[in-house]
Backbone as JSON, one array per atom type, in Angstrom:
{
  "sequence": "XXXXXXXXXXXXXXXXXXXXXXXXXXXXXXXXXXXXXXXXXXXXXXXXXXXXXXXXXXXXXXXXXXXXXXXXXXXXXXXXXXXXXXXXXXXXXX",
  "N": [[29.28, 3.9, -10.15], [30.58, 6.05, -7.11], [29.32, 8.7, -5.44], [30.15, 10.87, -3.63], [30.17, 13.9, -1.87], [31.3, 16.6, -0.41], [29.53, 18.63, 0.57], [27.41, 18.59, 3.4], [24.3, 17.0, 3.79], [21.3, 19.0, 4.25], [18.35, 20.0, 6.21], [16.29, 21.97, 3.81], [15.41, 24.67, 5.13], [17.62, 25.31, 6.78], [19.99, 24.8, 4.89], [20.2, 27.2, 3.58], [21.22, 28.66, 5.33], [23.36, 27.82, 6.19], [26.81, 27.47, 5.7], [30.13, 27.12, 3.77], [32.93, 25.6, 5.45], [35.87, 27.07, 6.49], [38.74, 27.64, 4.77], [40.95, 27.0, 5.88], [40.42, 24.24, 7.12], [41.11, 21.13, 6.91], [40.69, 18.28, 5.12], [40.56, 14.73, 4.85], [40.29, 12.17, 2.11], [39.47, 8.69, 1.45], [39.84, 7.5, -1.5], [38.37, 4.31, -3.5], [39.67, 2.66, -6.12], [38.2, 4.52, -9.64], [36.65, 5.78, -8.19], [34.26, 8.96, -7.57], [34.46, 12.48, -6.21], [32.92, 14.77, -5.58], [33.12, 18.18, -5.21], [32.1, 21.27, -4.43], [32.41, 23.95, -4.53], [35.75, 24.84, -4.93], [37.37, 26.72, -5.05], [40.38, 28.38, -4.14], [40.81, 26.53, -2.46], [43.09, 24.01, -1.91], [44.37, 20.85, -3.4], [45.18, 17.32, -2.3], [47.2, 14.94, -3.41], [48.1, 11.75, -1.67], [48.4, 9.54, -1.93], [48.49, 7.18, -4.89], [46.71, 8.09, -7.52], [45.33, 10.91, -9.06], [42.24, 12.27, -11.16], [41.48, 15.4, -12.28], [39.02, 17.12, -12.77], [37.38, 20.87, -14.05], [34.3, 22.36, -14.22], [33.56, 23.79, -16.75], [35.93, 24.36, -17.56], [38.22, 23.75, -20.04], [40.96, 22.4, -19.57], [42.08, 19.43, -18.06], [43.01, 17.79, -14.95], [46.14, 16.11, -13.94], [47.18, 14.28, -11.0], [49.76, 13.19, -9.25], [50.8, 11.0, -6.48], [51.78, 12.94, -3.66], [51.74, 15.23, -5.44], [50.37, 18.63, -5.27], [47.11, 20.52, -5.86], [46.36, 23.95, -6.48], [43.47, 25.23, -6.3], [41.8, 27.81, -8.29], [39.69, 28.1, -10.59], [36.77, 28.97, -10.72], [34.19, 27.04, -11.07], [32.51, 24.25, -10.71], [34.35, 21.64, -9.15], [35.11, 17.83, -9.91], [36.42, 14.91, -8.52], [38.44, 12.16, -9.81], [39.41, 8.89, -8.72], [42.27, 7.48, -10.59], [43.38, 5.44, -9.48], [43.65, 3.5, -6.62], [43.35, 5.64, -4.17], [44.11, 8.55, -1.77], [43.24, 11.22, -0.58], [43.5, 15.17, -0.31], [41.97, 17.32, 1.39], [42.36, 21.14, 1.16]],
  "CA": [[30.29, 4.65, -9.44], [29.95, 6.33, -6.31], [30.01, 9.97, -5.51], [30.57, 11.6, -2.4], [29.81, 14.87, -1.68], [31.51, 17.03, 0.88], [28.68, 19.7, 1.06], [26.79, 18.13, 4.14], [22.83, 17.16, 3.19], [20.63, 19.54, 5.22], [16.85, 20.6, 5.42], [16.11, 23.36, 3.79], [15.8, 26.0, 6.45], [19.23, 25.38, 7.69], [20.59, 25.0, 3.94], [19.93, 28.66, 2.97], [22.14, 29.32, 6.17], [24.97, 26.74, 6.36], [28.34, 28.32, 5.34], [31.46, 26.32, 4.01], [34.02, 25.78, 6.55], [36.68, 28.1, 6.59], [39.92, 27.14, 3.55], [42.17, 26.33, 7.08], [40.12, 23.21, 7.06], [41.4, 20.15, 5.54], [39.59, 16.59, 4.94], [40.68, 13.51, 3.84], [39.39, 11.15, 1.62], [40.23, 7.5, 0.36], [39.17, 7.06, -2.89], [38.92, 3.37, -4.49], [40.16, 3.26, -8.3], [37.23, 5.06, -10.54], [35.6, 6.74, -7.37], [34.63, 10.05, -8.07], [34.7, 12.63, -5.01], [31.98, 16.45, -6.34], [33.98, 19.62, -4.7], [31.16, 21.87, -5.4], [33.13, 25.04, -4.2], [36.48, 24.63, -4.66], [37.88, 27.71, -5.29], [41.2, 28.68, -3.02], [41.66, 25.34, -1.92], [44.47, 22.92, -2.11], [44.31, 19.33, -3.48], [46.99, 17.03, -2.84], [47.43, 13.7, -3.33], [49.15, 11.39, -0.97], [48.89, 8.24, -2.7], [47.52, 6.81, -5.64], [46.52, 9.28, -9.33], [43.84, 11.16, -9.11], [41.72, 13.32, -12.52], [40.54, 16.5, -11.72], [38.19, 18.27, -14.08], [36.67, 21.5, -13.55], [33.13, 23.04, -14.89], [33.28, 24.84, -17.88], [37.38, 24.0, -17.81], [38.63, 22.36, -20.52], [41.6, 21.8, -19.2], [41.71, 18.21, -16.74], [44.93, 17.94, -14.46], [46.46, 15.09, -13.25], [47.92, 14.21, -9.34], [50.45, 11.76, -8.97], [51.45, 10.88, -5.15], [53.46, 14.22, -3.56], [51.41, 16.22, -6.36], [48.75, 19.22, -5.1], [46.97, 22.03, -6.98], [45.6, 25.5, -5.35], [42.05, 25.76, -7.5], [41.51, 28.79, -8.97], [38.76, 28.25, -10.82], [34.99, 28.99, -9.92], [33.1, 25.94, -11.34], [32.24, 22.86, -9.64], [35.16, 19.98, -9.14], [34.98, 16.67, -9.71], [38.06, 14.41, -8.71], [38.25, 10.23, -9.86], [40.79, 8.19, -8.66], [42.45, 6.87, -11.39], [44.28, 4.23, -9.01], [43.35, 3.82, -5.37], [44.22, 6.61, -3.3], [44.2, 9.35, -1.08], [43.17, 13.12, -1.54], [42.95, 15.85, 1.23], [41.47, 18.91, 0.78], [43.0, 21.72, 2.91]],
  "C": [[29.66, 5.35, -8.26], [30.35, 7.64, -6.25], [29.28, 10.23, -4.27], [30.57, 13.08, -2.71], [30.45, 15.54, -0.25], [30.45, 18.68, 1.6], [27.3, 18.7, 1.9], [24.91, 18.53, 3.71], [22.18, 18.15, 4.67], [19.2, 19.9, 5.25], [17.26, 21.82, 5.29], [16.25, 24.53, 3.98], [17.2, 25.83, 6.38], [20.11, 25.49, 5.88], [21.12, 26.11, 3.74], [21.03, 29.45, 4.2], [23.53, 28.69, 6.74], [25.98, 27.99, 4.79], [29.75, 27.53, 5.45], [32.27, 26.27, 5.19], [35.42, 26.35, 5.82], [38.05, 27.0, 5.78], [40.63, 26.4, 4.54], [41.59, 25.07, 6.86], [40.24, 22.09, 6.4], [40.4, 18.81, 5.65], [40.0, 15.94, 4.29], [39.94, 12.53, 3.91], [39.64, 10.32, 1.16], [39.39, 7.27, -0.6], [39.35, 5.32, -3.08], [38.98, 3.81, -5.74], [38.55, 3.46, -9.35], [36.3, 5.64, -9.86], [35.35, 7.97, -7.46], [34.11, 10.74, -6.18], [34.14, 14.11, -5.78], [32.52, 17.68, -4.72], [33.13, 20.92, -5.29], [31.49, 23.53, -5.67], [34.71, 25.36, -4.07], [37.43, 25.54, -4.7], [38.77, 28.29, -4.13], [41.4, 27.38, -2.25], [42.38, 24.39, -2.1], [43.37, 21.64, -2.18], [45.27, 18.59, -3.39], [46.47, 15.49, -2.94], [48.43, 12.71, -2.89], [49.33, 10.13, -1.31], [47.8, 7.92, -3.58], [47.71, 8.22, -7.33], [45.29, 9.48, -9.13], [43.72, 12.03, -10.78], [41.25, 14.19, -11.73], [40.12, 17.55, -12.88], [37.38, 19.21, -13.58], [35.63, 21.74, -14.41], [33.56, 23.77, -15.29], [35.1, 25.25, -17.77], [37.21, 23.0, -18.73], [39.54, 21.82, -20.47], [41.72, 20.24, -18.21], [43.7, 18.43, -16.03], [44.84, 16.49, -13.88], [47.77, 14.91, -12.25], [48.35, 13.42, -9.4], [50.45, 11.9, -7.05], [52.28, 11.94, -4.95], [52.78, 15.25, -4.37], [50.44, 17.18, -5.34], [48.64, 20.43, -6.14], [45.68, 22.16, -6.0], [44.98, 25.35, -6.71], [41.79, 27.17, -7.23], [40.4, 29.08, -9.38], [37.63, 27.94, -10.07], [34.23, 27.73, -10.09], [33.45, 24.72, -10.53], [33.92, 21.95, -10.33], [34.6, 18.7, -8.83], [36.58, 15.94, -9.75], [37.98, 12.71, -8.57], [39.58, 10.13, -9.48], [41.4, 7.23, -9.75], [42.98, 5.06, -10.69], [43.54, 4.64, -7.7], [44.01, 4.83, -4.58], [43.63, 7.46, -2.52], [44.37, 10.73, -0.92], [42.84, 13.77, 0.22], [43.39, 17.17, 0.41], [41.72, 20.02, 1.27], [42.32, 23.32, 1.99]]
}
């Protein structure tokens, strides 16, 4: 499987001083079916899904939720996201 990462690789130095981009910011992403997509901060931001089923499980949640097409969910929780596409589709992160 493949996993994608939206926290940009950086050296070091610059790591310790890089700073998410601001919640206004959205990003989309096409998933193929069983791609997973690591949200390492996701807290206060929208997921939606514009086509396709996505899973979304959080760290140290034992709840999982599931996105149909038209679906989003405002994360709440602190721990890392991970989100598979159950079906091919289309996620944006705002």
């Amino acid at each position: 499987m493949n996993v994608l990462s939206l926290t940009p690789t950086l050296p070091a130095a610059l790591a310790a001083r890089h700073t998410p981009p601001p919640a206004a910011a959205c990003e989309r992403v096409t998933l193929a079916r069983r791609e997973l997509l690591d949200v390492p901060a996701p807290r206060g931001r929208r997921v939606t899904c514009h086509h396709g089923r996505l899973w979304l499980t959080f760290e140290g949640c034992r709840a999982d939720i599931v996105l149909e097409a038209g679906d989003t969910h405002r994360c709440r929780e602190r721990g890392r996201l991970v989100v598979q596409a159950l079906r091919d589709a289309i996620v944006e992160l705002g």
